[in-house]
Structure formats: C-alpha cells, structure tokens
PDB file of N, H, CA, C and O in Angstrom:
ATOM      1  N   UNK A   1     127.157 116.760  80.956  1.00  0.00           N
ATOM      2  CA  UNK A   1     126.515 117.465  82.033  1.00  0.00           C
ATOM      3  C   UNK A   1     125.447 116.550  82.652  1.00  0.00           C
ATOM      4  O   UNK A   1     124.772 115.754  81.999  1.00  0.00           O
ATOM      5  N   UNK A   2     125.365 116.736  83.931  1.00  0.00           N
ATOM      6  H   UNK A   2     125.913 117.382  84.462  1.00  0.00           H
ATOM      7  CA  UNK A   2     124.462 115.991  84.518  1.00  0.00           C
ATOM      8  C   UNK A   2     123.301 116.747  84.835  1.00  0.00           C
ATOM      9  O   UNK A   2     123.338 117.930  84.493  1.00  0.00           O
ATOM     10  N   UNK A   3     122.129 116.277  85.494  1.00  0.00           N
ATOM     11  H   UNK A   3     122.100 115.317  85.771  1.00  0.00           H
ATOM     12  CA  UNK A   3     121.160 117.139  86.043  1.00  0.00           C
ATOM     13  C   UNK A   3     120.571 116.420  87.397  1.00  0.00           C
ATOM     14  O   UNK A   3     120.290 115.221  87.417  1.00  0.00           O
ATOM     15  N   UNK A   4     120.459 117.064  88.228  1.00  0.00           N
ATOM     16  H   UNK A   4     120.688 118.037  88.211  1.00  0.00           H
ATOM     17  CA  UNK A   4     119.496 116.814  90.023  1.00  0.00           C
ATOM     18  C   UNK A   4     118.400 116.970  88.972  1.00  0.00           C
ATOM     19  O   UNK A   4     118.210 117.790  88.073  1.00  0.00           O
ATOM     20  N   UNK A   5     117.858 116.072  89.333  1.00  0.00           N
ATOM     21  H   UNK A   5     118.013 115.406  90.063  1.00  0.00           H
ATOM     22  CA  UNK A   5     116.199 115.213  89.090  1.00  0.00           C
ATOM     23  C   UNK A   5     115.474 114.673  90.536  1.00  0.00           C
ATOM     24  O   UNK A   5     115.962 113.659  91.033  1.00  0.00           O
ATOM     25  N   UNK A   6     114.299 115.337  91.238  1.00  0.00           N
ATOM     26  H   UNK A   6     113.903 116.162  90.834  1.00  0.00           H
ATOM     27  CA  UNK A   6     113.739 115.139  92.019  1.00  0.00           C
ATOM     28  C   UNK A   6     112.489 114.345  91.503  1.00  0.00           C
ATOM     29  O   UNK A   6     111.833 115.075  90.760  1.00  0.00           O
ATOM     30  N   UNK A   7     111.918 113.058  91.648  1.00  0.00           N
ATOM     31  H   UNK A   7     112.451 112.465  92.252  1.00  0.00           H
ATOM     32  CA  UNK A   7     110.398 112.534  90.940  1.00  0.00           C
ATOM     33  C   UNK A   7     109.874 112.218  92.300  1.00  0.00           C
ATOM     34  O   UNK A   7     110.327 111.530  93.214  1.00  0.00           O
ATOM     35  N   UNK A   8     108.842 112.889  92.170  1.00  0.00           N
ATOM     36  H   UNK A   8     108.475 113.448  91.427  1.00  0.00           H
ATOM     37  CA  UNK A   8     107.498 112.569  93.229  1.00  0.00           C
ATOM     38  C   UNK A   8     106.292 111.628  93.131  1.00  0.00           C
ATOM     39  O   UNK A   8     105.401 111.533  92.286  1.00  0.00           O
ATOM     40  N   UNK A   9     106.446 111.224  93.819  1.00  0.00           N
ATOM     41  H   UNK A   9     107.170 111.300  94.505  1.00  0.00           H
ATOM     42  CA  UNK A   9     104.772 110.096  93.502  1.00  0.00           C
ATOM     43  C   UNK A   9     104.201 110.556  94.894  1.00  0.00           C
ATOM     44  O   UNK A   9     104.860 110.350  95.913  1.00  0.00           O
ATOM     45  N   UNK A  10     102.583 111.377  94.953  1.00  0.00           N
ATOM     46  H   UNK A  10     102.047 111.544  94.125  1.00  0.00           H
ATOM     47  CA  UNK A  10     102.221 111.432  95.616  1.00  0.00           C
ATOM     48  C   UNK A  10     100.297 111.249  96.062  1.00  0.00           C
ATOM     49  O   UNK A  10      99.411 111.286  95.208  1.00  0.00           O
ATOM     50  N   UNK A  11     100.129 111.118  97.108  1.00  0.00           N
ATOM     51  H   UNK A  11     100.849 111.088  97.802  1.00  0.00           H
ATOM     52  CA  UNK A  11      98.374 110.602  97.113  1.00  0.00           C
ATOM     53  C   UNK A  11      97.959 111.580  97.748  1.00  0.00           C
ATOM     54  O   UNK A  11      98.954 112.262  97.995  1.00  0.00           O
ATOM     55  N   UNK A  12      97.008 112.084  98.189  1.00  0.00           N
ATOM     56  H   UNK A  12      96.200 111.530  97.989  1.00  0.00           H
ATOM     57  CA  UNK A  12      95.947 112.283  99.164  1.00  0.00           C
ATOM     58  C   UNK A  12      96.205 111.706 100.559  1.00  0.00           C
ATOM     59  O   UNK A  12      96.673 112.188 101.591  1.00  0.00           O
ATOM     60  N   UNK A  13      95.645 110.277 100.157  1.00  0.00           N
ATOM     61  H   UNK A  13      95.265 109.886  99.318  1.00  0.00           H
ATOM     62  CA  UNK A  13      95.456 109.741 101.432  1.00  0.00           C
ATOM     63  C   UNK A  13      96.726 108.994 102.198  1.00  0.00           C
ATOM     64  O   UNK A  13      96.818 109.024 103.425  1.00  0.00           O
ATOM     65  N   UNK A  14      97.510 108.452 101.515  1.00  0.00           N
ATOM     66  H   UNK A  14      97.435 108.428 100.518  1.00  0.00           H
ATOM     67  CA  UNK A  14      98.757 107.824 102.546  1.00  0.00           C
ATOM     68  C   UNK A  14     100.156 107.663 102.014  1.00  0.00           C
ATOM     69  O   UNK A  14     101.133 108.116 102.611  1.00  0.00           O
ATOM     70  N   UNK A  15     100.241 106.904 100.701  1.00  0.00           N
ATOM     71  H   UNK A  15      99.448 106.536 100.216  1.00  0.00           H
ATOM     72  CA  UNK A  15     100.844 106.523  99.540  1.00  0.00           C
ATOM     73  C   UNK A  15     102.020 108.183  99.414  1.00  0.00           C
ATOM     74  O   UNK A  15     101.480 109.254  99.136  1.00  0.00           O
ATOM     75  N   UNK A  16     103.141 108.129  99.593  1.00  0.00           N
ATOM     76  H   UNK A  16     103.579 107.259  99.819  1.00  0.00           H
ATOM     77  CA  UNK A  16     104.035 109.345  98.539  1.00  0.00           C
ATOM     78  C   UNK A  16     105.175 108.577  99.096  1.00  0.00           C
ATOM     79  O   UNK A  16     105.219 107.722  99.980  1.00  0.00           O
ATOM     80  N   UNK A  17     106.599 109.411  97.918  1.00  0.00           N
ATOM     81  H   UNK A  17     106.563 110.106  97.200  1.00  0.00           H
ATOM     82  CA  UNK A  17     107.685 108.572  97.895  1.00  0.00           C
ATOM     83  C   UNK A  17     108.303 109.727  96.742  1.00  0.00           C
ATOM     84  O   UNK A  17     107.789 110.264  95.760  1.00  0.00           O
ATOM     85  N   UNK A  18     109.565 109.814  97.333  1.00  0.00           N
ATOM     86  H   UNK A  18     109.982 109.379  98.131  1.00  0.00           H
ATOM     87  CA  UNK A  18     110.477 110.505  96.256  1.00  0.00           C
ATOM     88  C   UNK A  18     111.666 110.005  96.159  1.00  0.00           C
ATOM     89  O   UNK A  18     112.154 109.315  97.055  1.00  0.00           O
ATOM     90  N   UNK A  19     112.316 110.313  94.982  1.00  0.00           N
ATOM     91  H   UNK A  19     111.920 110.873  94.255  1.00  0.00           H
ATOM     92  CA  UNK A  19     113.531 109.676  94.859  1.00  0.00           C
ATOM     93  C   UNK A  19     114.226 110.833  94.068  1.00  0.00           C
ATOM     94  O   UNK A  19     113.666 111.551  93.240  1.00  0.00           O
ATOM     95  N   UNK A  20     115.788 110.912  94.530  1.00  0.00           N
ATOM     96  H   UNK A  20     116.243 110.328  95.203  1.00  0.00           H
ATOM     97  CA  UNK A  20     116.862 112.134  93.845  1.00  0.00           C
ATOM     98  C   UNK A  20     117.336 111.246  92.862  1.00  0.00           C
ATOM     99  O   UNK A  20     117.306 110.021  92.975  1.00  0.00           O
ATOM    100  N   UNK A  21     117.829 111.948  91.777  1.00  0.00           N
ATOM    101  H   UNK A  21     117.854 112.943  91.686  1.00  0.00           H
ATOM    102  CA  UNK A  21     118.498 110.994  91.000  1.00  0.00           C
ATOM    103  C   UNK A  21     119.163 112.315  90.000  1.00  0.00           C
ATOM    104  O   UNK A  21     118.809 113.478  89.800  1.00  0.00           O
ATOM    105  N   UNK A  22     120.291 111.464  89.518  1.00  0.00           N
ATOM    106  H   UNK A  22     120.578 110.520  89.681  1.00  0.00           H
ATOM    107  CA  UNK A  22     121.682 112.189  88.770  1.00  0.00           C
ATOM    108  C   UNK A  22     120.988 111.673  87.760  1.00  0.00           C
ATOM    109  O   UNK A  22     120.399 110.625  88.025  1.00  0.00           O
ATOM    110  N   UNK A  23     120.826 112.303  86.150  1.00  0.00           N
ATOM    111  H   UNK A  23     121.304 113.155  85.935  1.00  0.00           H
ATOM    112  CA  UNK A  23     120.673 111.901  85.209  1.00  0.00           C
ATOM    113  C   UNK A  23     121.015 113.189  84.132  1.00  0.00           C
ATOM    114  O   UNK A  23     120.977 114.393  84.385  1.00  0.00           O
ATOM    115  N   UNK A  24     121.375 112.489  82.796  1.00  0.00           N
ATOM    116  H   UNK A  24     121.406 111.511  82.591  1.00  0.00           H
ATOM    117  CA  UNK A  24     122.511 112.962  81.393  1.00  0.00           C
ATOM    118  C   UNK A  24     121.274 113.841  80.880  1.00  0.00           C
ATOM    119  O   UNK A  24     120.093 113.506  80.972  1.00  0.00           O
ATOM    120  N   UNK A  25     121.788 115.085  80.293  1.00  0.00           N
ATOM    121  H   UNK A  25     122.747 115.357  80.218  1.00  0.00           H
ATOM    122  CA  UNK A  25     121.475 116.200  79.820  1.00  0.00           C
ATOM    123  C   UNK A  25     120.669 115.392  78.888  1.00  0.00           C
ATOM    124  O   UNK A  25     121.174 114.349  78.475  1.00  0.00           O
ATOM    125  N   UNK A  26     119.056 115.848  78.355  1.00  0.00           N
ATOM    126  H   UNK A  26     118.646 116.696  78.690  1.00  0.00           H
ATOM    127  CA  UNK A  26     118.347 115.622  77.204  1.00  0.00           C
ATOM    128  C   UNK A  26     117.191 114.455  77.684  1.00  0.00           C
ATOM    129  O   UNK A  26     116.353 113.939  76.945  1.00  0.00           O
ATOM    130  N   UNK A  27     117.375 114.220  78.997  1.00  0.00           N
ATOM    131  H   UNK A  27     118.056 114.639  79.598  1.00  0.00           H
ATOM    132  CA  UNK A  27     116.507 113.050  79.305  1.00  0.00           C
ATOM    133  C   UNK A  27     115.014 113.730  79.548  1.00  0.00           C
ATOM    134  O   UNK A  27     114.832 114.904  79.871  1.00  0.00           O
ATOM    135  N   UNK A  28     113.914 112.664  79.304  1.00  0.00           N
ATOM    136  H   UNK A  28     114.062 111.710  79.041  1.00  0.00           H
ATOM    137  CA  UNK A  28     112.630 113.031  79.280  1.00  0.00           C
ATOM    138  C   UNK A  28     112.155 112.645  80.321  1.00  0.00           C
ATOM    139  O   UNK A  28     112.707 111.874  81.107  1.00  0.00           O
ATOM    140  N   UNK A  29     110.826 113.256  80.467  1.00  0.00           N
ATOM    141  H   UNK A  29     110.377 113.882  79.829  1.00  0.00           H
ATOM    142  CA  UNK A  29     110.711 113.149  81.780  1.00  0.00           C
ATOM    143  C   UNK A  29     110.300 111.749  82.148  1.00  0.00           C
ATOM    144  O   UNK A  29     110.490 111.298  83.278  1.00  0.00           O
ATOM    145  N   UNK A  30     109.584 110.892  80.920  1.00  0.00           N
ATOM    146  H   UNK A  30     109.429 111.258  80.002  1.00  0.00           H
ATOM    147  CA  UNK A  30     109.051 109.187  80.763  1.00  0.00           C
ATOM    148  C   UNK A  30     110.676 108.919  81.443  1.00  0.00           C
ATOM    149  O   UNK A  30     110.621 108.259  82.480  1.00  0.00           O
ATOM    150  N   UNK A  31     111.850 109.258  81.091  1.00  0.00           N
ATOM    151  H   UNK A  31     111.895 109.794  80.248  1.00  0.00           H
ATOM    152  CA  UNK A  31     112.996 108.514  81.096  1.00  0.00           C
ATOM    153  C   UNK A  31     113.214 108.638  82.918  1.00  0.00           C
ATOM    154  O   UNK A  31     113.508 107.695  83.651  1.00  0.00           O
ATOM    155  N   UNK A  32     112.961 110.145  83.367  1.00  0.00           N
ATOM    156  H   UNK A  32     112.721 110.912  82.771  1.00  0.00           H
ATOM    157  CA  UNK A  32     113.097 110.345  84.863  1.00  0.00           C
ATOM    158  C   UNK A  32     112.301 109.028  85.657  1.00  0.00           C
ATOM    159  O   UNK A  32     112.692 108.165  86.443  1.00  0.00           O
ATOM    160  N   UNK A  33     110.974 109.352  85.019  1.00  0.00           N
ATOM    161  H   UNK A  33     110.656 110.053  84.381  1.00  0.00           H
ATOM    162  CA  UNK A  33     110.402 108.455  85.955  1.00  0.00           C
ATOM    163  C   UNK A  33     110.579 107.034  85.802  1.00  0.00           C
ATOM    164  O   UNK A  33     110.310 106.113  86.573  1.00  0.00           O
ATOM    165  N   UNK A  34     110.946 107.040  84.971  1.00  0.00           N
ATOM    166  H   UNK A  34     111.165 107.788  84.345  1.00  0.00           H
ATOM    167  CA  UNK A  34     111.254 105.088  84.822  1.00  0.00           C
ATOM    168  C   UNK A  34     112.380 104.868  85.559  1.00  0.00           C
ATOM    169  O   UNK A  34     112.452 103.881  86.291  1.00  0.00           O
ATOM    170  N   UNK A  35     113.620 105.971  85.426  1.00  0.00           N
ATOM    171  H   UNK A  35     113.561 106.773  84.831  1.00  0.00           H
ATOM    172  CA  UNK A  35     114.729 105.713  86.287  1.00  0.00           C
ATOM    173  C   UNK A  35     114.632 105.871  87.755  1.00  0.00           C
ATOM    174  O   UNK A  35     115.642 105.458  88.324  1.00  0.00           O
ATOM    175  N   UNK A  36     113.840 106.282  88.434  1.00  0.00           N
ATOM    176  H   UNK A  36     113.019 106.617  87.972  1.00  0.00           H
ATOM    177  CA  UNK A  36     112.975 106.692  89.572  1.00  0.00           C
ATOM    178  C   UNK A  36     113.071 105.083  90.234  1.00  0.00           C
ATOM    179  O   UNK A  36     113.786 104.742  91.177  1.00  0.00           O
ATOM    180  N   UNK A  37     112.322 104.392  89.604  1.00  0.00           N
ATOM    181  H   UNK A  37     111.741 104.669  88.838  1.00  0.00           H
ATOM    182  CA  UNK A  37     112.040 103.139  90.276  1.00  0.00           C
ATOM    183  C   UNK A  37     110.645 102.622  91.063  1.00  0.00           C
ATOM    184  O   UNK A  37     110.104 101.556  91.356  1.00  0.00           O
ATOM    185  N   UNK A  38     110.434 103.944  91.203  1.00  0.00           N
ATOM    186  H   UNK A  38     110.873 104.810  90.965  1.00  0.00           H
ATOM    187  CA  UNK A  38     108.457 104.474  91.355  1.00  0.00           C
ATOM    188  C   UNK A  38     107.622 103.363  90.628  1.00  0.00           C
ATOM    189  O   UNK A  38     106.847 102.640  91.255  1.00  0.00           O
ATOM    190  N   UNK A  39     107.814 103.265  89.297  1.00  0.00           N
ATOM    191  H   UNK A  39     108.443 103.852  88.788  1.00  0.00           H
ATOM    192  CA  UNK A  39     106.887 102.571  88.620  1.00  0.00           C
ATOM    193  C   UNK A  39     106.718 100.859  89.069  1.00  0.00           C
ATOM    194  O   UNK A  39     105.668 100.216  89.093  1.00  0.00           O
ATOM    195  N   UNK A  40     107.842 100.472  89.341  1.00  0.00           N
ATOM    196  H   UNK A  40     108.694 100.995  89.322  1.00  0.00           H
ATOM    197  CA  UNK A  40     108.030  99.110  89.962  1.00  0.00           C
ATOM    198  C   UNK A  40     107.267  99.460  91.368  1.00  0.00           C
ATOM    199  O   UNK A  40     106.483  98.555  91.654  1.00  0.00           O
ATOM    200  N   UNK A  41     107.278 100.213  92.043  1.00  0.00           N
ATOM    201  H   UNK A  41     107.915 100.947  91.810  1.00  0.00           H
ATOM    202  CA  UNK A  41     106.951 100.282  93.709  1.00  0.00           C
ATOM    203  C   UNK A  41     105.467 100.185  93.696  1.00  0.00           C
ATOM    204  O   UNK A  41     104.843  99.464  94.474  1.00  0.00           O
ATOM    205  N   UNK A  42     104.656 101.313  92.329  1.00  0.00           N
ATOM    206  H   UNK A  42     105.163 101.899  91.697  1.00  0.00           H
ATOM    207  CA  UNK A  42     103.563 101.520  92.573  1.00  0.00           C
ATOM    208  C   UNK A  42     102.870 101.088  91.021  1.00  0.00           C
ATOM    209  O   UNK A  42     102.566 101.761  90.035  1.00  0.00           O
ATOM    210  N   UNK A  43     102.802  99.853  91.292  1.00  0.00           N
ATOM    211  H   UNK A  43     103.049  99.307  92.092  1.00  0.00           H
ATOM    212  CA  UNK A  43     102.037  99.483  89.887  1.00  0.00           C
ATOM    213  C   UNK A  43     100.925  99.832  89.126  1.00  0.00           C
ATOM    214  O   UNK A  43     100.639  99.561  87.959  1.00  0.00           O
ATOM    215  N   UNK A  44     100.190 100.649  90.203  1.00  0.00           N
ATOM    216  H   UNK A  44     100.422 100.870  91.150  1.00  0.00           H
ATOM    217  CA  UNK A  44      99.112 101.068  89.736  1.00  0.00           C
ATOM    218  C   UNK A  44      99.372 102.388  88.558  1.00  0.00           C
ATOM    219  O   UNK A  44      98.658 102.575  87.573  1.00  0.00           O
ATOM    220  N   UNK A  45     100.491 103.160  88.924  1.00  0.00           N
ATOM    221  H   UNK A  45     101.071 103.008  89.724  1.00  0.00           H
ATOM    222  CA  UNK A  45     101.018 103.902  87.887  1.00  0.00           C
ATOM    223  C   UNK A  45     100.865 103.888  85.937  1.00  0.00           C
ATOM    224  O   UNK A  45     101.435 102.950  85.379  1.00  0.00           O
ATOM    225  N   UNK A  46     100.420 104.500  85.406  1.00  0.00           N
ATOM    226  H   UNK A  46      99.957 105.262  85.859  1.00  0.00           H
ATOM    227  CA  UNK A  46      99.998 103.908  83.924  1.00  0.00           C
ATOM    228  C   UNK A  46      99.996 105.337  83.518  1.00  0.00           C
ATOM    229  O   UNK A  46      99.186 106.262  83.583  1.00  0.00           O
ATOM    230  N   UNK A  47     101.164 105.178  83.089  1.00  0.00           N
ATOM    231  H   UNK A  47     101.822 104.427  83.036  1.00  0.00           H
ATOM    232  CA  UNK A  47     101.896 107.215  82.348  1.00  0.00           C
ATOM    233  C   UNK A  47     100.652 106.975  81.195  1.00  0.00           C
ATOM    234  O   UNK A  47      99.971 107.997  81.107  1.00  0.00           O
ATOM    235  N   UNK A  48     100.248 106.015  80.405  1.00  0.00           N
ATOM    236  H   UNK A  48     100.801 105.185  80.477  1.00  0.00           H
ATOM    237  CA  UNK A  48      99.670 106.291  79.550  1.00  0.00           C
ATOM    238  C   UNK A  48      98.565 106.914  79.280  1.00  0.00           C
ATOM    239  O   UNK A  48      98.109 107.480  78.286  1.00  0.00           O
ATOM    240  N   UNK A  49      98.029 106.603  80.906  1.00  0.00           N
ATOM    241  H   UNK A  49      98.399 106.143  81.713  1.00  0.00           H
ATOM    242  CA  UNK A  49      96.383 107.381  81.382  1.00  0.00           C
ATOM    243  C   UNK A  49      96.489 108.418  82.169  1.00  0.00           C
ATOM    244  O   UNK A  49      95.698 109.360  82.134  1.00  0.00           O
ATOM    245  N   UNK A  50      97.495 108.337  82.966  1.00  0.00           N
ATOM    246  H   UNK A  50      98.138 107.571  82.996  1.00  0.00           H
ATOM    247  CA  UNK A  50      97.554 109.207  84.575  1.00  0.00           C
ATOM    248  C   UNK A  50      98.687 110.800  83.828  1.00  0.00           C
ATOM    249  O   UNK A  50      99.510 110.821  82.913  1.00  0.00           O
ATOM    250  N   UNK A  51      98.241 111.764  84.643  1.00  0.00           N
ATOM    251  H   UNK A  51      97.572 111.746  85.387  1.00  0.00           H
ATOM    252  CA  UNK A  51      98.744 112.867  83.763  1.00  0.00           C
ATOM    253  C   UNK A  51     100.459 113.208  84.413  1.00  0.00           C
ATOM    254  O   UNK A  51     100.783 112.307  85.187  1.00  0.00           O
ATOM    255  N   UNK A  52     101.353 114.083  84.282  1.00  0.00           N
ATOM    256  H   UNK A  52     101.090 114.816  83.654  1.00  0.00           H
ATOM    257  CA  UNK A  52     102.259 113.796  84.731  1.00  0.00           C
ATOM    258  C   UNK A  52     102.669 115.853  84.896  1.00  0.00           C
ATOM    259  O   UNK A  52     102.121 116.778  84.297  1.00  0.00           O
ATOM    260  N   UNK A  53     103.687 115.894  85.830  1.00  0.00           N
ATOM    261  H   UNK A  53     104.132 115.142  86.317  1.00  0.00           H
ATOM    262  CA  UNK A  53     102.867 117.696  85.933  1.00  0.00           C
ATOM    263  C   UNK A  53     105.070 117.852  86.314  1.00  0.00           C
ATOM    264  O   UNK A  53     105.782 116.902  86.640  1.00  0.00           O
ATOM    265  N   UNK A  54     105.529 119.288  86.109  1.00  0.00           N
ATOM    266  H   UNK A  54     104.950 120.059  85.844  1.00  0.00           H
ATOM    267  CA  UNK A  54     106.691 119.624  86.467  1.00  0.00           C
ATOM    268  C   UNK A  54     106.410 120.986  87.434  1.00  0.00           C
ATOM    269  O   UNK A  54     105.713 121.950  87.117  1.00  0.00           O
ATOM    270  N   UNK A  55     106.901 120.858  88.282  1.00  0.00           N
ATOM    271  H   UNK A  55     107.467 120.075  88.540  1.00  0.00           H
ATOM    272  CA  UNK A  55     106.891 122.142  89.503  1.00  0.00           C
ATOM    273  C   UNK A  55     105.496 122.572  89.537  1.00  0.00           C
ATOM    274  O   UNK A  55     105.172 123.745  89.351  1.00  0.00           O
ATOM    275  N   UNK A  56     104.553 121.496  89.809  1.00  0.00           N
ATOM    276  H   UNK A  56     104.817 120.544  89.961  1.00  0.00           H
ATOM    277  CA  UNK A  56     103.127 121.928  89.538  1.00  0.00           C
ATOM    278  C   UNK A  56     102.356 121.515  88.401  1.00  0.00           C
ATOM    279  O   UNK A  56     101.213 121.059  88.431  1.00  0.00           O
ATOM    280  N   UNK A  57     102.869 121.656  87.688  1.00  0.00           N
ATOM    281  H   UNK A  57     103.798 122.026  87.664  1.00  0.00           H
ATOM    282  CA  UNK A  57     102.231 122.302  85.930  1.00  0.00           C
ATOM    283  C   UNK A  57     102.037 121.135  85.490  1.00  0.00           C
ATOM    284  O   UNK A  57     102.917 120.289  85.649  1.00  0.00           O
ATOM    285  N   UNK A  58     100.672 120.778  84.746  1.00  0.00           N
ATOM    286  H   UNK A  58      99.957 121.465  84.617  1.00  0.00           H
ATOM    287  CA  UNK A  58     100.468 119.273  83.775  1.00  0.00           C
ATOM    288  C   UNK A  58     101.300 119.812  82.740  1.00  0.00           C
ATOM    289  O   UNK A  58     101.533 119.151  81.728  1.00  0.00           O
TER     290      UNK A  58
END
C-alpha cells in the first residue's frame, strides 16, 4: 500500500515550498521529510531542534 504524503516547509516572511510524494505504508514522518527533498533546499532545517507538527499539531 502506498500513501499521498503532502510535506510543507513554511515561513512567515517569504520562504514556503511543498512537495507530494507517494510513499510505503509504515514510513515516519523523519522518513517523509527526508524524502521531500526540503532538507537539501533549506539547510537551515535541523529536525533535531526545530519542532515538526501533522495537520497542525506538534
């Protein structure tokens, strides 16, 4: 089974970017966003500090 995966990167001030992506039942969301391609675009990105939220929600 597959799943529609929408990942958002978005700012305030200018900066947003989304990407659709097909991805295999059980994937996390670290796995969405790495497959995203986001993290390469916006280096400043650092899952380790920055919080990460689904339909809203941290």
């Amino acid at each position: 089974m597959t799943l529609s995966v929408e990942v958002y990167y978005a700012l305030p001030e200018v900066k947003s970017a989304v990407r659709a992506l097909s991805l295999g039942e059980g994937v996390t969301l670290r796995e969405a966003i790495e497959a995203s391609g986001l993290l390469a675009q916006f280096p400043e990105i650092d899952l380790s500090m920055q919080k990460v939220g689904v339909f809203g929600k941290i």
